[in-house]
C-alpha positions in Angstrom: 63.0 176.1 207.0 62.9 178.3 209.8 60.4 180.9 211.2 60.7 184.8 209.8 57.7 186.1 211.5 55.8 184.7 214.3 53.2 186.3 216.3 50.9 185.0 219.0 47.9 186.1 220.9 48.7 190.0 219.9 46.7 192.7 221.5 46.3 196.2 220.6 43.8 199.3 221.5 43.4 202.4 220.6 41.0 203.5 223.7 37.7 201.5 223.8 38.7 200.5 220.1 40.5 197.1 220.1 41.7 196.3 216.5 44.5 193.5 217.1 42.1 191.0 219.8 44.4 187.8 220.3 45.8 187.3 216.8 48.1 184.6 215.6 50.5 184.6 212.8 53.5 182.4 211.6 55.6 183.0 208.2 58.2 180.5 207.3 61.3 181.6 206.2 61.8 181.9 202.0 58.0 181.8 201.6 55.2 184.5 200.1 52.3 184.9 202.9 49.4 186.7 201.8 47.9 188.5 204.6 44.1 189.1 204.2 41.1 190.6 205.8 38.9 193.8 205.0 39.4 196.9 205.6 39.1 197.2 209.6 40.2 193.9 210.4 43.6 194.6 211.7 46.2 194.1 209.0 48.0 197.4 209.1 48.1 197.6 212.5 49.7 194.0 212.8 52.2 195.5 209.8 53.3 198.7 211.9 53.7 196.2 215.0 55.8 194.1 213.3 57.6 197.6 211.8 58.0 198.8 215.3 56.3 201.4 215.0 53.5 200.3 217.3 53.6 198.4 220.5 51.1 195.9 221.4 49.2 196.2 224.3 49.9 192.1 225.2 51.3 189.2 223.5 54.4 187.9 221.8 56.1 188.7 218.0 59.0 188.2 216.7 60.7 189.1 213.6 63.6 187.6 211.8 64.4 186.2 215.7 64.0 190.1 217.1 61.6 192.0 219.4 60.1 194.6 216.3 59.8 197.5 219.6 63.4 196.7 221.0 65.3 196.4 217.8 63.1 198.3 215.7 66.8 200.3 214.3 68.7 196.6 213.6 65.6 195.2 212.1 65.0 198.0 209.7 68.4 196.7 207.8 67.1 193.8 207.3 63.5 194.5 205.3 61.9 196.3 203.3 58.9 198.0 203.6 56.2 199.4 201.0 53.0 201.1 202.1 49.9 201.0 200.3 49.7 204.9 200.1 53.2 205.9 199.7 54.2 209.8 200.9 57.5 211.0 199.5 59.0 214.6 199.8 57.7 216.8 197.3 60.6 218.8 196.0 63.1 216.0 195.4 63.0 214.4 192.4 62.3 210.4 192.0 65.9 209.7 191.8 67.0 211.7 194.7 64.7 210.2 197.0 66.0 206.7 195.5 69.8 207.6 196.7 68.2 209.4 199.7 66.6 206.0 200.9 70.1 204.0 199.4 71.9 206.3 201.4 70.1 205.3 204.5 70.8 201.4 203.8 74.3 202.2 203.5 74.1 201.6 200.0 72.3 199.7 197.0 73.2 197.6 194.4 73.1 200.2 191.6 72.8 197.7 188.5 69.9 196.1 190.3 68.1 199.6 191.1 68.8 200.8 187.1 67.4 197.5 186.1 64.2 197.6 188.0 64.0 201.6 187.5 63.7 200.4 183.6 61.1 197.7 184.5 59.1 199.9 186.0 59.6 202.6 183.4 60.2 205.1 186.6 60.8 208.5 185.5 63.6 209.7 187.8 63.6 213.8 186.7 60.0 214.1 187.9 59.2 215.6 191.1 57.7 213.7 193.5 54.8 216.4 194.0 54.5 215.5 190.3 54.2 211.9 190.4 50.8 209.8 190.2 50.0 207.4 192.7 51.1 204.9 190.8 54.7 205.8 190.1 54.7 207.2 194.0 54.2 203.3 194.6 57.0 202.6 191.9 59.6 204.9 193.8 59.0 202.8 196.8 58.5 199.5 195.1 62.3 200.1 193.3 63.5 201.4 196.8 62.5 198.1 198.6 63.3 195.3 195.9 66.7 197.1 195.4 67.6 196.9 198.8 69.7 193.6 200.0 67.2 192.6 202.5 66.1 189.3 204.2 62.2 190.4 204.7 60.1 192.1 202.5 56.6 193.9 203.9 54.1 194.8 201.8 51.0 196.3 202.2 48.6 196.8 198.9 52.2 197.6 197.4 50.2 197.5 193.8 47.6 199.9 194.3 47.8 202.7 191.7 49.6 200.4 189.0 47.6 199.3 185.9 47.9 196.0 184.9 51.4 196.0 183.1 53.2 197.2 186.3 51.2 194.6 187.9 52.9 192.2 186.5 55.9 192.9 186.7 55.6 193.6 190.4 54.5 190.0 190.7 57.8 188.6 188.2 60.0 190.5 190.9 58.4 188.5 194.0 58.8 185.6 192.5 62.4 186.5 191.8 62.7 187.5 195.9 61.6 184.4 196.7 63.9 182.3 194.5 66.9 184.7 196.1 66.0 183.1 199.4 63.5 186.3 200.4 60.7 186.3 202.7 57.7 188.1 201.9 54.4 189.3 204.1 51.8 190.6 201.5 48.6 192.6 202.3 46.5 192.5 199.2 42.6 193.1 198.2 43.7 191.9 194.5 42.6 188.6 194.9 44.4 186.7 191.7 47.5 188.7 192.6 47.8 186.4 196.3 46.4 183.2 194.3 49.1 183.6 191.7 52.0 184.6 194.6 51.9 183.3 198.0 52.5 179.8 199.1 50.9 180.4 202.5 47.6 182.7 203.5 46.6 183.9 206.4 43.0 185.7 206.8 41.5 187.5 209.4 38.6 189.3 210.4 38.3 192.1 213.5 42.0 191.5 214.8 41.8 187.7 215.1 43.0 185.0 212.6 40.0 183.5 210.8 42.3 180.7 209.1 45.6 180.2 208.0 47.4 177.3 205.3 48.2 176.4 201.8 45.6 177.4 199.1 45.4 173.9 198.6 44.9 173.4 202.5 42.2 176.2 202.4 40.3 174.2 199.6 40.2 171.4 200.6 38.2 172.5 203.9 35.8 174.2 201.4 33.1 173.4 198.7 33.8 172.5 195.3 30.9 173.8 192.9 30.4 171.3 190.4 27.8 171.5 187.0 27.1 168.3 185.2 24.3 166.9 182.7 23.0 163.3 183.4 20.9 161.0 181.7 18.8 160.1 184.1 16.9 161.9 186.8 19.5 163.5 189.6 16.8 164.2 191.8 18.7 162.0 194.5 21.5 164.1 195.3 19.7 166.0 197.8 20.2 162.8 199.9 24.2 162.7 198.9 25.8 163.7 202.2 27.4 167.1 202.1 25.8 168.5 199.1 24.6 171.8 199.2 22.6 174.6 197.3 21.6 171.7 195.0 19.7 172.8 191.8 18.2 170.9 188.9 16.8 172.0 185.3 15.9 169.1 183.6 19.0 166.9 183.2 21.6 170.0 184.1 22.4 170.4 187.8 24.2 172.5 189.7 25.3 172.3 193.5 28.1 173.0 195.5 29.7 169.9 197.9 32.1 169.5 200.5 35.7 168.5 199.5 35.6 165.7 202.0 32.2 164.3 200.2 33.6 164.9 196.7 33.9 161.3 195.7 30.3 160.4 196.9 28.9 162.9 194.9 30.8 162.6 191.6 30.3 158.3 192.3 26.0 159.0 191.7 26.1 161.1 188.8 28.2 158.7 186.8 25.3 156.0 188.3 22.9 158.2 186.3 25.0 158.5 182.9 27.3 161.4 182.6 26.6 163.5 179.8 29.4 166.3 180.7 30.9 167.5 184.2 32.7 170.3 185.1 34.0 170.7 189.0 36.1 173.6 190.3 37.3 174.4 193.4 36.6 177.8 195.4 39.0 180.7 194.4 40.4 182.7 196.4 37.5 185.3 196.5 35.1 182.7 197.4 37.2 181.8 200.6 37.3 185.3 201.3 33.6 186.2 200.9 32.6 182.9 202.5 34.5 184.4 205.8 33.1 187.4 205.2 29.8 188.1 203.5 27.7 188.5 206.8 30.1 191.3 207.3 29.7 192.6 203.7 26.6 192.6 204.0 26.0 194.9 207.0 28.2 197.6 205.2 31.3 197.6 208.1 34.3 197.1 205.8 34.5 200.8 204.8 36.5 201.7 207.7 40.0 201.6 207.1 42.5 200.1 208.8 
């Protein structure tokens, strides 16, 4: 498996503002990479770097084995690109602005377009100046999966769809990635990157924060864990790597390190197990854990 997308150290400003400060980012080849951080942490700027459409100030990237700012034109037929706030032009219709953007690729596969504009349930007679954000997300959604492309980059490509179109957006990765596909995907829907990506990368003010497997991810993480003992559990505030440890009567609660899993679990079944339920961290709790100081101050309302 090869390398699609690798970027290292990237640097960008925008005057005294830096948002990209040293970041690092590697996709493999045929894989889903979920790309996360908070509004303000850089992910749309490393997106329009990778694009070409921005140049970084220092640093290295490459895409699909290119320079992004030197071969921005050959790149561009060879992914796909969905926005998170897609602007189309207001006096074509749907379906005009599909064979508009076909026309540009030199061509579509018109069976597949039909098939996803049914999927979708894309009305192509509307004009765009008519359409909901939601079906302006399907026109560009339809546009991109259609296309006969090697990388796909996404970027909240599901905001504005309810829950149906959600789905089916996530039955169509899928089906990219079996086809050999690579795809970068920016989302705040937390289940949506659980469900998709094999790989996730998150970062926080233009630096990567962590990057692996979900499975990777947990495993440096706490796994909460609720049992009922028959005897007094009092003693697994000694338990190395136990944390936020709470007892009511014979039902306790406490969160421990993956590592120190098997230590913890071995002294509740020395005190008679009544029931135990372990789980490890989603997604979201990753991504608060990284994050909540910054939550908490209120600084993830500016956008990226």
């Amino acid at each position: 498996m090869g390398t699609a997308i690798r970027c290292t150290g990237l640097v960008k400003a925008f005057g005294a503002t830096t948002a990209l400060d040293g970041l690092d980012l590697e996709v493999a080849t045929g894989e889903i990479h979920g790309f996360l951080g908070p509004n303000g942490s850089g992910k749309t700027v490393t997106m329009r770097v990778l694009l070409g459409l921005l140049r970084q100030d220092r640093g290295d990237v490459s895409v699909l084995g290119s320079d992004p700012w030197r071969d921005a034109v050959e790149l561009h037929r060879r992914l796909a690109y969905v926005p998170g706030d897609t602007n189309l032009w207001p006096n074509l219709t749907g379906g005009e602005i599909l064979d508009v953007l076909a026309d540009l690729r030199g061509g579509v596969d018109a069976t597949r377009r039909a098939h996803l504009v049914q999927r979708f349930e894309l009305d192509l007679g509307k004009k765009a100046r008519n359409y909901s954000k939601g079906n302006r997300q399907k026109v560009a959604l339809v546009a991109a999966l259609a296309a006969d492309v090697e990388l796909l980059v996404l970027d909240e490509p599901t905001s504005g769809l309810d829950p149906v179109m959600e789905a089916i957006f996530r039955e169509h990765i899928l089906e990219a990635r079996a086809a050999g596909r690579t795809v970068l995907l920016s989302s705040h829907i937390l289940g949506e990157v659980e469900q998709l990506c094999d790989r996730v990368t998150i970062i926080r003010r233009g630096r990567t924060v962590q990057s692996g497997s979900l499975t990777e991810m947990r495993h440096l993480t706490r796994t909460t864990v609720t049992a009922e003992t028959d005897g007094d559990a009092n003693g697994l505030a000694s338990v190395e790597g136990v944390h936020d440890l709470d007892i009511d009567d014979h039902h306790v609660a406490f969160e421990v390190d993956g590592d120190r899993l098997g230590g913890a679990i071995g002294h509740l079944v020395g005190l008679g197990l009544r029931s135990l339920t372990c789980h490890p961290p989603t997604l979201e709790e990753l991504f608060l854990r990284h994050y909540g100081d910054q939550l908490s101050e209120g600084s993830t309302t500016e956008s990226t």
